[in-house]
N, C-alpha and C positions, 0 to 999 in steps of 0.2 A: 119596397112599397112605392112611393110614387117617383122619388127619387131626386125633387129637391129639397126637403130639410124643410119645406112652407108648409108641408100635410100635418095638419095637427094632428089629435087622434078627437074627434069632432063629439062630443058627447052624440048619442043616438043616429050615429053611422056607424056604430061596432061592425055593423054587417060589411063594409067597404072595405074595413081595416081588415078585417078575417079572411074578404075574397084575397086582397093585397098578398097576406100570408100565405096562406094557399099557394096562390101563384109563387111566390119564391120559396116555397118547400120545394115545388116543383122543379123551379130549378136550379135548385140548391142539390136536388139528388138527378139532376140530369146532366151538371157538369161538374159534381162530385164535390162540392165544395162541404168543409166541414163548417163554415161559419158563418153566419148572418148577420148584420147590420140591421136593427130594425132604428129608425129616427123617430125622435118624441114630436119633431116639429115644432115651428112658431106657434104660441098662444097669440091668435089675434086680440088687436086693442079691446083693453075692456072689457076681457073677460077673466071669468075666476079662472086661475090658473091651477086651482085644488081639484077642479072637478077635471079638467085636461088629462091631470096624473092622475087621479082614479080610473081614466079610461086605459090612458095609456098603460097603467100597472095591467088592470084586466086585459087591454090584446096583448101582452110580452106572458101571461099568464096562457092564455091562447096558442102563443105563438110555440112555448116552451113547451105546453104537452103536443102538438102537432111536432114538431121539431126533434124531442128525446128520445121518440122510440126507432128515429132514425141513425142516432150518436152522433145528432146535428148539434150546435152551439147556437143560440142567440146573443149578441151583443148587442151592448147599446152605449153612448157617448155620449158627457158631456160637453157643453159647445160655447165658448166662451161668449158674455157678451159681446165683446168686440169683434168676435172672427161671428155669431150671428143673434143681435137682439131679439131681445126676448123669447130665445127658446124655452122648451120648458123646464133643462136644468143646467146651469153654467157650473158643478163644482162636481169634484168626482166624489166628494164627501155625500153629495144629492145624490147621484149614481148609486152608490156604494148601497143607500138606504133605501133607493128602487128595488134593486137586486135581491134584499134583502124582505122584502116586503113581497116580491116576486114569488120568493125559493116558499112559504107558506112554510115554513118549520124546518 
């Protein structure tokens, strides 16, 4: 995606986050890589940070049917306060219930 960790997933730029995807499908299957990193990003100050994860859930939603029927992998990481505040999930317990929320049954 953008590739510092500061790209939120911006309510109402799904559209940015999907071209993003896109593009490292691309090339993800042009340098053979089986796995992907997508970043949930900073929630900037002041905002609800509920509505971030509902985006972000929906583009990893995205990302994962673009991505499965190639026998790609998406990942994603939690990121501690300290190594980066206020990301949008500091615990893999958070992660864990993304994934989970992701996989749709």
């Amino acid at each position: 995606m953008r590739g510092n960790g500061d790209y939120p997933p911006f309510p109402g730029r799904e559209h940015e986050a999907h071209a993003d995807i896109d593009l490292a499908l691309e090339y993800a299957l042009a340098l053979n890589c089986e796995q992907v990193h997508v970043m949930a990003g900073v929630v900037p100050a002041g905002e609800d940070a509920e509505r971030y994860r509902a985006v972000f859930i929906d583009n990893l939603r995205y990302a994962a049917d673009r991505f499965a029927p190639h026998g790609k992998r998406i990942l994603v990481e939690a990121l501690s306060p300290g190594v980066k505040p206020h990301y949008l999930f500091s615990s893999q317990y958070q992660a864990l219930a993304i994934v989970e929320e992701v996989a749709r049954g």
